[in-house]
C-alpha positions in Angstrom: 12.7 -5.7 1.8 15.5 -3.4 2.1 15.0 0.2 2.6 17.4 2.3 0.6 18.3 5.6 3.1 20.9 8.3 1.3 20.0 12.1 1.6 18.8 12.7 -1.5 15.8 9.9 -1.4 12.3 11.3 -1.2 10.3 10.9 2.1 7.2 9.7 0.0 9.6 6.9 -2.0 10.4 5.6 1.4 6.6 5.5 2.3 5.4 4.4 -1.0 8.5 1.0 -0.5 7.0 0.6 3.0 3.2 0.6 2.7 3.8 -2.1 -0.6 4.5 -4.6 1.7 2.3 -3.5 4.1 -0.5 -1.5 2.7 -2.2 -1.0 6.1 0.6 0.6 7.6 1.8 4.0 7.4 5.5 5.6 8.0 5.4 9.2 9.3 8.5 11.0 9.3 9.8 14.0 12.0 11.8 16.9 11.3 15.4 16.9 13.0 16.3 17.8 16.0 17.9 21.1 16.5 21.3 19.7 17.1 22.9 16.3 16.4 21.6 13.6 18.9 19.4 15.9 20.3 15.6 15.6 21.0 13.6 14.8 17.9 10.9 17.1 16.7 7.5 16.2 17.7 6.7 18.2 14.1 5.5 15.8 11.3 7.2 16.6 8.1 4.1 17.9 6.5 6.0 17.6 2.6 6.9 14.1 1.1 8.3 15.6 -0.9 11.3 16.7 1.3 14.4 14.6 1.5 15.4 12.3 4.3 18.8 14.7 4.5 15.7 17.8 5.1 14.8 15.3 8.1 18.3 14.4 10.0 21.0 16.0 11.2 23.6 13.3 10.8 24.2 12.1 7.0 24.8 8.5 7.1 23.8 6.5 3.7 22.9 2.5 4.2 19.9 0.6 4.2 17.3 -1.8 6.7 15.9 -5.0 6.3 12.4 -4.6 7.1 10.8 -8.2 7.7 7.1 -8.8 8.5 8.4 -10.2 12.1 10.7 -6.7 13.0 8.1 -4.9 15.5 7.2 -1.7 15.3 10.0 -0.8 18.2 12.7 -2.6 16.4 12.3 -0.9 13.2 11.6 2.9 15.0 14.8 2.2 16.9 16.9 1.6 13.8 15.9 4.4 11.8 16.6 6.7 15.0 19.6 4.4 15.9 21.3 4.0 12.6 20.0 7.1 10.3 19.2 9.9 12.7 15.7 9.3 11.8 12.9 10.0 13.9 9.4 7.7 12.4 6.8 7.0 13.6 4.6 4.0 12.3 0.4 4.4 12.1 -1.9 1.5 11.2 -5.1 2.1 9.5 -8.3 1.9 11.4 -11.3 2.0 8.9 -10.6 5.5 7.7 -8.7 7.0 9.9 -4.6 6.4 11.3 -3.1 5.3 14.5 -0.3 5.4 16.1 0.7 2.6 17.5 3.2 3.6 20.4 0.9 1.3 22.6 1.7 -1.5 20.4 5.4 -1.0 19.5 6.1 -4.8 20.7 3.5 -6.1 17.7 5.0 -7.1 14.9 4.7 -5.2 11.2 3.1 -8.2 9.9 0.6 -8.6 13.1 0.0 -4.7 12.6 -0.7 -5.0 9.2 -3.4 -7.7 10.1 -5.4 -6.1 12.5 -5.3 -3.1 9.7 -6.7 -5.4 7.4 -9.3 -6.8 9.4 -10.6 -3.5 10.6 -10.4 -2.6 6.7 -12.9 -5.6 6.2 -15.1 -4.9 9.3 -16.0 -1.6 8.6 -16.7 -2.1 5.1 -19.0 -5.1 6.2 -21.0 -2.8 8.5 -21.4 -0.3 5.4 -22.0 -2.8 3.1 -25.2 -3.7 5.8 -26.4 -0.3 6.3 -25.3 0.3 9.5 -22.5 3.3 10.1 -19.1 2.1 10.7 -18.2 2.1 14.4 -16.9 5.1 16.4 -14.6 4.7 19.5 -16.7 6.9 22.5 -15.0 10.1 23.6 -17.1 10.5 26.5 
């Protein structure tokens, strides 16, 4: 799949492209940093709605190849490297997202898995009548 990135595309285009071919991943997008090759913002861009030129400081227009073996860290690297774009990708644990920073050498496809299977295993243990699984906090 290639990724179309020009300043005027929608952030939630981009996501909707990405989660098709992998449903059980999510692309989260940071605003720019103050200054070209600075320090990306740790600030998630809260509208989709917002243009990838809202999110970048240098305007470059191109596109990636994402493949299902590209890891996490490859394709993070290329939108920072290539488009001044600071993502982030979260997999889906039963309800709720991670990020998966620990996991950046995974692959998308491998991601995607383990999304699906926690997907399946929680709605196993509703389907039973037992409550889904919560990680401890204690």
């Amino acid at each position: 799949m290639k990724l179309v990135i020009t300043d005027n595309r929608k952030i939630f285009a981009l996501q909707e492209e990405f989660n098709k071919m992998f449903p059980y991943l999510k692309l989260q997008f940071f605003g720019k940093p103050s200054k070209a090759g600075g320090i990306p913002s740790k600030k998630l861009v809260k509208y989709p709605s917002h243009t990838v030129g809202e999110c970048r400081t240098v305007h470059k227009s191109g596109s990636i190849t994402v493949t299902p073996q590209m890891t996490v860290g490859e394709l993070e690297q290329t939108f920072r490297d290539e488009y001044d774009l600071a993502v982030e990708v979260f997999r889906k644990s039963g309800k709720a997202w991670l990020g998966t920073s620990a996991t950046d050498d995974w692959t998308l496809e491998r991601q995607n898995r383990i999304g699906a299977e926690m997907e399946i295993s929680v709605s196993e243990e509703i389907t039973e009548g037992n409550p889904p699984m919560t990680e401890d906090r204690s």
